[in-house]
PQR file with spaces between the fields and no chain letter, atoms N, CA, C, O and H, PARSE charges and radii, in Angstrom:
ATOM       1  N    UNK     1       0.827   -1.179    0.000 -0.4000 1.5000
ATOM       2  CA   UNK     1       0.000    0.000    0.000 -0.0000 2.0000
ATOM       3  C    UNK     1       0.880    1.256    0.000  0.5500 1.7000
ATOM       4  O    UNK     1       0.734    2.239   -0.726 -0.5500 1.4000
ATOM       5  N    UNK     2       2.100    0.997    1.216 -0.4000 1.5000
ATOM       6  CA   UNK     2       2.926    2.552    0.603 -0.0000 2.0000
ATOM       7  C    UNK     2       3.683    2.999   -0.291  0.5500 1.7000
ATOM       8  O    UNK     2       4.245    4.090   -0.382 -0.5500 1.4000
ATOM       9  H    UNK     2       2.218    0.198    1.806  0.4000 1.0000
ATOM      10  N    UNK     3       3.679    1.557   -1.372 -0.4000 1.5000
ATOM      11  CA   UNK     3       4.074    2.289   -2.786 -0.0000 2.0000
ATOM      12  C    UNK     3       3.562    1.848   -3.791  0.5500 1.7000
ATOM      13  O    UNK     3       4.345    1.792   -4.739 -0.5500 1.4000
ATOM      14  H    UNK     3       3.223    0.670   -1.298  0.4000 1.0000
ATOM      15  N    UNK     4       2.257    1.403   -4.047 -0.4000 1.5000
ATOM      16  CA   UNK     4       2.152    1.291   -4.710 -0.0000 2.0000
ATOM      17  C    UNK     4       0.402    2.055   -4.933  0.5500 1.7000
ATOM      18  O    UNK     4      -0.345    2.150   -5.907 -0.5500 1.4000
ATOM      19  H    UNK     4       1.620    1.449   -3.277  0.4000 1.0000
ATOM      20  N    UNK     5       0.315    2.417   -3.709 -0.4000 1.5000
ATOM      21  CA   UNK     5      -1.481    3.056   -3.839 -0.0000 2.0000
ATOM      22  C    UNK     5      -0.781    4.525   -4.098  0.5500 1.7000
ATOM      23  O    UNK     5      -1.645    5.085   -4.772 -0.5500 1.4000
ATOM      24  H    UNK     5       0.921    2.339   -2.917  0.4000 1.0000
ATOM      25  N    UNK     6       0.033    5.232   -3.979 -0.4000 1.5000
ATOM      26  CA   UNK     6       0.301    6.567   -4.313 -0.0000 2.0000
ATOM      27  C    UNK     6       0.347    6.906   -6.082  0.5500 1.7000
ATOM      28  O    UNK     6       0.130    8.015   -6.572 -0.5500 1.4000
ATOM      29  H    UNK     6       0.736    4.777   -3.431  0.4000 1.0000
ATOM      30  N    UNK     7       0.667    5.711   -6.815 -0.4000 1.5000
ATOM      31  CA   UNK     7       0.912    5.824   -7.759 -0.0000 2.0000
ATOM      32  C    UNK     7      -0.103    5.164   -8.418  0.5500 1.7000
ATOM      33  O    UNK     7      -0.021    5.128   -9.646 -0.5500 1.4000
ATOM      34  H    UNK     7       0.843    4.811   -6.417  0.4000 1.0000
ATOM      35  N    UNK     8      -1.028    4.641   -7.889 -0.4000 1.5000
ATOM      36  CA   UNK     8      -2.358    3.635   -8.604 -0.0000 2.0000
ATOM      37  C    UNK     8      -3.485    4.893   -9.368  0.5500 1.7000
ATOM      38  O    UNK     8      -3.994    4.632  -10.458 -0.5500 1.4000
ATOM      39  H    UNK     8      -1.095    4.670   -6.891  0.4000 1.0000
ATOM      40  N    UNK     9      -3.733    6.017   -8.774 -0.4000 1.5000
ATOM      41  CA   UNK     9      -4.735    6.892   -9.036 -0.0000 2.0000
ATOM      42  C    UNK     9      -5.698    6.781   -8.101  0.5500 1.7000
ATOM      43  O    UNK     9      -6.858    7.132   -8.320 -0.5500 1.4000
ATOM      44  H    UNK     9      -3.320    6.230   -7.889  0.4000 1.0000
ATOM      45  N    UNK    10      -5.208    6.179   -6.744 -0.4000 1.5000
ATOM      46  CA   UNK    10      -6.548    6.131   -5.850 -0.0000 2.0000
ATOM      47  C    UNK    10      -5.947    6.573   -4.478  0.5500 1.7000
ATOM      48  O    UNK    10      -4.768    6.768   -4.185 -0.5500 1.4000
ATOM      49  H    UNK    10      -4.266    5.894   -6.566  0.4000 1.0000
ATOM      50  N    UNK    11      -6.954    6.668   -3.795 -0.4000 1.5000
ATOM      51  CA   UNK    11      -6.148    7.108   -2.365 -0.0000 2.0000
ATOM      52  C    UNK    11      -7.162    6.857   -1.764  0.5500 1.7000
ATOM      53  O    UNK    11      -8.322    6.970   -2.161 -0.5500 1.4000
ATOM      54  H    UNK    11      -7.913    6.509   -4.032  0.4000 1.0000
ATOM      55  N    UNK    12      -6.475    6.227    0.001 -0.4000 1.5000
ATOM      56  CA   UNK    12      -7.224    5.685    0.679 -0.0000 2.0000
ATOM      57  C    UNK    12      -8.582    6.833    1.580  0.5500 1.7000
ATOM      58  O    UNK    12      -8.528    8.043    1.803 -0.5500 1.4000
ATOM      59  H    UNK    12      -5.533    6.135    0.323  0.4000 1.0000
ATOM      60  N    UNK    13      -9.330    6.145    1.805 -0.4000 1.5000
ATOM      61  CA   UNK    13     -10.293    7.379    2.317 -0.0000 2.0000
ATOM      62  C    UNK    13     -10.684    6.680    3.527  0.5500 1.7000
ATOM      63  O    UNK    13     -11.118    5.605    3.942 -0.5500 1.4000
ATOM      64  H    UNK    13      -9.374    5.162    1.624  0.4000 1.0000
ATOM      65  N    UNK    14     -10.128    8.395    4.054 -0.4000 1.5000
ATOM      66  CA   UNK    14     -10.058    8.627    5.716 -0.0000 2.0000
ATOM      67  C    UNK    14     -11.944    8.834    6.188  0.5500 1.7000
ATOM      68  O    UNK    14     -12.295    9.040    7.349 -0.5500 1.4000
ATOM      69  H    UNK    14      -9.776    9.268    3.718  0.4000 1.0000
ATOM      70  N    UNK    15     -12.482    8.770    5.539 -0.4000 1.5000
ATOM      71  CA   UNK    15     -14.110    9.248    6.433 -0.0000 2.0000
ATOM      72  C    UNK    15     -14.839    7.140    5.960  0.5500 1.7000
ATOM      73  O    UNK    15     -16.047    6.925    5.864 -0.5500 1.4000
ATOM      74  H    UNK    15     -12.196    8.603    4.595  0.4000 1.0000
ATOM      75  N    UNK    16     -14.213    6.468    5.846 -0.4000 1.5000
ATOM      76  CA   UNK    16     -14.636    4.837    5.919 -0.0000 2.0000
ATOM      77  C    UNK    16     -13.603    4.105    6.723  0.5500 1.7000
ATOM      78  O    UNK    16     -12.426    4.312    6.427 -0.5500 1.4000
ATOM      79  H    UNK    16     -13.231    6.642    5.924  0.4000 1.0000
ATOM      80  N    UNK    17     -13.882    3.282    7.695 -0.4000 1.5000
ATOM      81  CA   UNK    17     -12.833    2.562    8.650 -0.0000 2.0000
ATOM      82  C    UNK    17     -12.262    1.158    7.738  0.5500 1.7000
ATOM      83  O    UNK    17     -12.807    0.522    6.835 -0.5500 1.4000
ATOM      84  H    UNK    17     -14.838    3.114    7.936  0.4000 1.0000
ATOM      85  N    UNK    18     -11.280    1.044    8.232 -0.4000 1.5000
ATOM      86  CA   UNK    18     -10.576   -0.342    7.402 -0.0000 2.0000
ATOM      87  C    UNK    18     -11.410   -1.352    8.145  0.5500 1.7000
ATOM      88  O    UNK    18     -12.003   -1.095    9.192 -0.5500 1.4000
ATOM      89  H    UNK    18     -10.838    1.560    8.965  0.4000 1.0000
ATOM      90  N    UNK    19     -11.419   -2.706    7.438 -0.4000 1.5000
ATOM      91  CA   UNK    19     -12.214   -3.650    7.635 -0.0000 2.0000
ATOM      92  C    UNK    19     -11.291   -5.094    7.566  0.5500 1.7000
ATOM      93  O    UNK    19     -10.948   -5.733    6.572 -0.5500 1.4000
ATOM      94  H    UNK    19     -10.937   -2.915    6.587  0.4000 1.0000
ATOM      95  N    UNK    20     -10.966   -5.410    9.346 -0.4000 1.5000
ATOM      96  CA   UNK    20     -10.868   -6.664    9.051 -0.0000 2.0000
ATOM      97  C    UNK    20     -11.257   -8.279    9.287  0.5500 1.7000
ATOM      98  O    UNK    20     -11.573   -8.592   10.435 -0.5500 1.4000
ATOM      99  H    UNK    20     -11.245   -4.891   10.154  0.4000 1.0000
ATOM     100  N    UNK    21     -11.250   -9.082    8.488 -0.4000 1.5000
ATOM     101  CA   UNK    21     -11.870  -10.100    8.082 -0.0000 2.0000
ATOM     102  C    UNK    21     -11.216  -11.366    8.943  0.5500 1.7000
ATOM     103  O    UNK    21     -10.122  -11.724    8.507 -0.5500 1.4000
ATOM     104  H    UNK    21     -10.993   -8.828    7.556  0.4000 1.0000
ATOM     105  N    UNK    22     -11.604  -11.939    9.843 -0.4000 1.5000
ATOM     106  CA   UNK    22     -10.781  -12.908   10.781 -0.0000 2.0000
ATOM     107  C    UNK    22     -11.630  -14.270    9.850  0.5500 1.7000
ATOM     108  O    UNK    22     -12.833  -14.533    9.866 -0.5500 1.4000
ATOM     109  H    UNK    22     -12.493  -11.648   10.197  0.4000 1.0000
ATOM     110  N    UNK    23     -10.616  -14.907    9.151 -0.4000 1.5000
ATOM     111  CA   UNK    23     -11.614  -16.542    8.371 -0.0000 2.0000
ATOM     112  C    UNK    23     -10.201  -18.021    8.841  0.5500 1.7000
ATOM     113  O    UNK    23      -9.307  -18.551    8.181 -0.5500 1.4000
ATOM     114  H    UNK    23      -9.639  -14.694    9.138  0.4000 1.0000
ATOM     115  N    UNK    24     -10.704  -18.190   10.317 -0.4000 1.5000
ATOM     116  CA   UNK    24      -9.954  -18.945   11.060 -0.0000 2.0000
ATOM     117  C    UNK    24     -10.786  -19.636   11.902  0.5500 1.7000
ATOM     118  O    UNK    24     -10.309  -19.828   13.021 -0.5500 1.4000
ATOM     119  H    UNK    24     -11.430  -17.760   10.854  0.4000 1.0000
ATOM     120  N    UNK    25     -11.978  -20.105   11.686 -0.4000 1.5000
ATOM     121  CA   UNK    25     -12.499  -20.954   12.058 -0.0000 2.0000
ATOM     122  C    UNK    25     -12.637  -22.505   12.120  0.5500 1.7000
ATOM     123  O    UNK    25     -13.475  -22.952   11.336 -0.5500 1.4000
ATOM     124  H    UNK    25     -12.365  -19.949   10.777  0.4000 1.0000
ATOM     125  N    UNK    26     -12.169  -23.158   12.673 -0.4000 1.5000
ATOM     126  CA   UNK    26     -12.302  -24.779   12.641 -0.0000 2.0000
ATOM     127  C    UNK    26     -10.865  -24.955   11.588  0.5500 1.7000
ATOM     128  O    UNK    26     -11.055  -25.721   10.643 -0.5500 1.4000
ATOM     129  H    UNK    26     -11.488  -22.795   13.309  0.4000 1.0000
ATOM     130  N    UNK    27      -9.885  -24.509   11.647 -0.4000 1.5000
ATOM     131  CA   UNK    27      -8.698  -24.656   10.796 -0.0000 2.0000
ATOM     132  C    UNK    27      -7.319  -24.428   11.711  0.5500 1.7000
ATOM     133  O    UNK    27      -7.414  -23.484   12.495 -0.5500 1.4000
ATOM     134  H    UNK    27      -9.731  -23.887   12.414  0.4000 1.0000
ATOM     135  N    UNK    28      -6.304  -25.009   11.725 -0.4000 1.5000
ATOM     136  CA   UNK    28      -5.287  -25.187   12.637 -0.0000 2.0000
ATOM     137  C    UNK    28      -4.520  -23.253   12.356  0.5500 1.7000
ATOM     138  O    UNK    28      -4.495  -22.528   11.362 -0.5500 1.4000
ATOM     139  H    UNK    28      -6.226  -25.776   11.088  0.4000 1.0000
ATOM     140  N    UNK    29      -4.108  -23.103   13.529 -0.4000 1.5000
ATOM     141  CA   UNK    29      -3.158  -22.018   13.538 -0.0000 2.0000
ATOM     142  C    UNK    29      -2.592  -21.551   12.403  0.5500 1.7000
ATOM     143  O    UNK    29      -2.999  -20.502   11.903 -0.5500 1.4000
ATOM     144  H    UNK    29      -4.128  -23.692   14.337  0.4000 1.0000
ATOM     145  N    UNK    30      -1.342  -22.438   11.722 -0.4000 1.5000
ATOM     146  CA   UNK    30      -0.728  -22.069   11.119 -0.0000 2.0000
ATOM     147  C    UNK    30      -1.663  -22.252    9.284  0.5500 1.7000
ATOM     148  O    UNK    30      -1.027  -22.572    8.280 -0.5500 1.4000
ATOM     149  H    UNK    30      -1.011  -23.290   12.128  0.4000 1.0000
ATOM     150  N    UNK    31      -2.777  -22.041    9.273 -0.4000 1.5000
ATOM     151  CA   UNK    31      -3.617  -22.183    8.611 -0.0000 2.0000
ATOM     152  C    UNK    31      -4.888  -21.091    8.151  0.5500 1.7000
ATOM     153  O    UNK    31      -5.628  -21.002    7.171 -0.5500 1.4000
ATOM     154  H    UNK    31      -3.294  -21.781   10.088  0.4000 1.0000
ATOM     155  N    UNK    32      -4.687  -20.261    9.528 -0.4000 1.5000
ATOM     156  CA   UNK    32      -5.690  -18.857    9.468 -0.0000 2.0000
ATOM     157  C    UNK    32      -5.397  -17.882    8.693  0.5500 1.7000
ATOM     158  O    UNK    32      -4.253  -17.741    8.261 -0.5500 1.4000
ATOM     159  H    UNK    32      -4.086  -20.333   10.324  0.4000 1.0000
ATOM     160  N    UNK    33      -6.292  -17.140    8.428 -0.4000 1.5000
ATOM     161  CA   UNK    33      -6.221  -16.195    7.377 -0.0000 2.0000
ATOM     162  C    UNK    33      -6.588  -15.229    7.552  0.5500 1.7000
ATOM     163  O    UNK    33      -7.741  -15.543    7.849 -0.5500 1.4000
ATOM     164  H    UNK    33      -7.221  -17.255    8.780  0.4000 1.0000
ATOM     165  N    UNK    34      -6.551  -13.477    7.676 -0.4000 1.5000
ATOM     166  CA   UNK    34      -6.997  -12.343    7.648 -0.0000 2.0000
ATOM     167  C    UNK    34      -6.850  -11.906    6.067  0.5500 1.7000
ATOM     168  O    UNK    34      -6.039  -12.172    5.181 -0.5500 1.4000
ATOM     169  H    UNK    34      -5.615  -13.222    7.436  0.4000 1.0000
ATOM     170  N    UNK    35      -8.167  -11.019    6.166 -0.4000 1.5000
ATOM     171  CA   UNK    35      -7.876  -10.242    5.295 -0.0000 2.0000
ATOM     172  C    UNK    35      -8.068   -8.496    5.943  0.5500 1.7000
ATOM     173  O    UNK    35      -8.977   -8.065    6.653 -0.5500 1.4000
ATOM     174  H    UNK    35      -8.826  -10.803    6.886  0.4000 1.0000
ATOM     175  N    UNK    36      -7.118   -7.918    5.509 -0.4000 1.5000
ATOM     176  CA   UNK    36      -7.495   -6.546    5.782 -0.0000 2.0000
ATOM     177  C    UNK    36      -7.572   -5.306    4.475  0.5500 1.7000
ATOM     178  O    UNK    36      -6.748   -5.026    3.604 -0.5500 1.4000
ATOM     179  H    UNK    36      -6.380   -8.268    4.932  0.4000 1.0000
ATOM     180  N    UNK    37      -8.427   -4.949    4.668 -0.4000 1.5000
ATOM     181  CA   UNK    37      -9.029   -4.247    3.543 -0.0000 2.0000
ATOM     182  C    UNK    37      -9.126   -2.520    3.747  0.5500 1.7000
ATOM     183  O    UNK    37      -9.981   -2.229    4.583 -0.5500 1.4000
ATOM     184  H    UNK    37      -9.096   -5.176    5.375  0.4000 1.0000
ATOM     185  N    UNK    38      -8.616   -1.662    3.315 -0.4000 1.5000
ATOM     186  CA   UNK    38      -8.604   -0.371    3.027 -0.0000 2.0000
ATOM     187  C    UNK    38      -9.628   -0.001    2.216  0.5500 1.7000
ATOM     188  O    UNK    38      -9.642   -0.386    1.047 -0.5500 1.4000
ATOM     189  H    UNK    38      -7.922   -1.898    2.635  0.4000 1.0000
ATOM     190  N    UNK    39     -10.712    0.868    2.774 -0.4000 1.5000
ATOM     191  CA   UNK    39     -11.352    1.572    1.211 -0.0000 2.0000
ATOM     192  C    UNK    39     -10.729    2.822    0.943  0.5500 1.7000
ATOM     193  O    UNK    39     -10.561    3.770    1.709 -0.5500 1.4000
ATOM     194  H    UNK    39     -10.701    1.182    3.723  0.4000 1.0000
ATOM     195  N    UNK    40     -10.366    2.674   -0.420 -0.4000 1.5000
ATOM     196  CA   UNK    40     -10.047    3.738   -1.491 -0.0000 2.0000
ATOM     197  C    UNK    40     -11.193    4.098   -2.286  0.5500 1.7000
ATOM     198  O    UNK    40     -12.245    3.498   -2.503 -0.5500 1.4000
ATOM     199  H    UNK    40     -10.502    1.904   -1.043  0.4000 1.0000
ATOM     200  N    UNK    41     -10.646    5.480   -2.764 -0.4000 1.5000
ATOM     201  CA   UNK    41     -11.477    6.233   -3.678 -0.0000 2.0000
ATOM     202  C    UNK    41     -10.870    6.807   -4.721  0.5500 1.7000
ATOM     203  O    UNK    41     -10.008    7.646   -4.458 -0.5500 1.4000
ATOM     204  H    UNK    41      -9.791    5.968   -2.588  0.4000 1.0000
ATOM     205  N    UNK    42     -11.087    6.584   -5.746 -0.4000 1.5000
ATOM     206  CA   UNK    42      -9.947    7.434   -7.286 -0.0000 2.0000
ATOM     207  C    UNK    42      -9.856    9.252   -6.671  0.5500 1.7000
ATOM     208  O    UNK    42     -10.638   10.012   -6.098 -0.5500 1.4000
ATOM     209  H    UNK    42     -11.787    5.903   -5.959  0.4000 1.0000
ATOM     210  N    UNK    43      -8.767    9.314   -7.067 -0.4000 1.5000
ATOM     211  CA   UNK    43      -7.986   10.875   -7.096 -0.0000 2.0000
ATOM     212  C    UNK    43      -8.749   11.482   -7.917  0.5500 1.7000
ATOM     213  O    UNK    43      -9.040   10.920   -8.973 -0.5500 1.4000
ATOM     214  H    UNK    43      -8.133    8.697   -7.532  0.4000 1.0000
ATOM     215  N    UNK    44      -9.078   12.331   -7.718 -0.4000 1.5000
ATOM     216  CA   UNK    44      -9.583   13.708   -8.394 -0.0000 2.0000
ATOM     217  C    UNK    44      -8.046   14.267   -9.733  0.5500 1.7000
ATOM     218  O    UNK    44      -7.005   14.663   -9.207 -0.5500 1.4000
ATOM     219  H    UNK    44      -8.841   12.788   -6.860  0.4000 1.0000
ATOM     220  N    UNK    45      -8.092   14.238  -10.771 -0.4000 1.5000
ATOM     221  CA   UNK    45      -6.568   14.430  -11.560 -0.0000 2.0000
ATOM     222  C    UNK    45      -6.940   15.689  -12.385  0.5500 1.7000
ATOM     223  O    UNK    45      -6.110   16.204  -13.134 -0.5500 1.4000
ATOM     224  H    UNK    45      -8.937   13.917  -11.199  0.4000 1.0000
């Protein structure tokens, strides 16, 4: 995200909270998975 969303045409937006995704249910430790998710919004150019 810090080099490559500056240069994508989008930028992250501060008035939506990041969102993350815990999918580690019934699956061993070294097996869990997050996802964490930023919402962006295209740059104004």
């Amino acid at each position: 995200m810090k080099e490559w969303l500056p240069e994508s045409g989008w930028q992250a937006d501060p008035s939506r909270p990041n969102y993350e995704w815990y999918q580690n249910s019934c699956v061993p430790a070294e097996l869990s998975l997050t996802f964490l998710c930023t919402p962006v919004v295209k740059m104004d150019n």
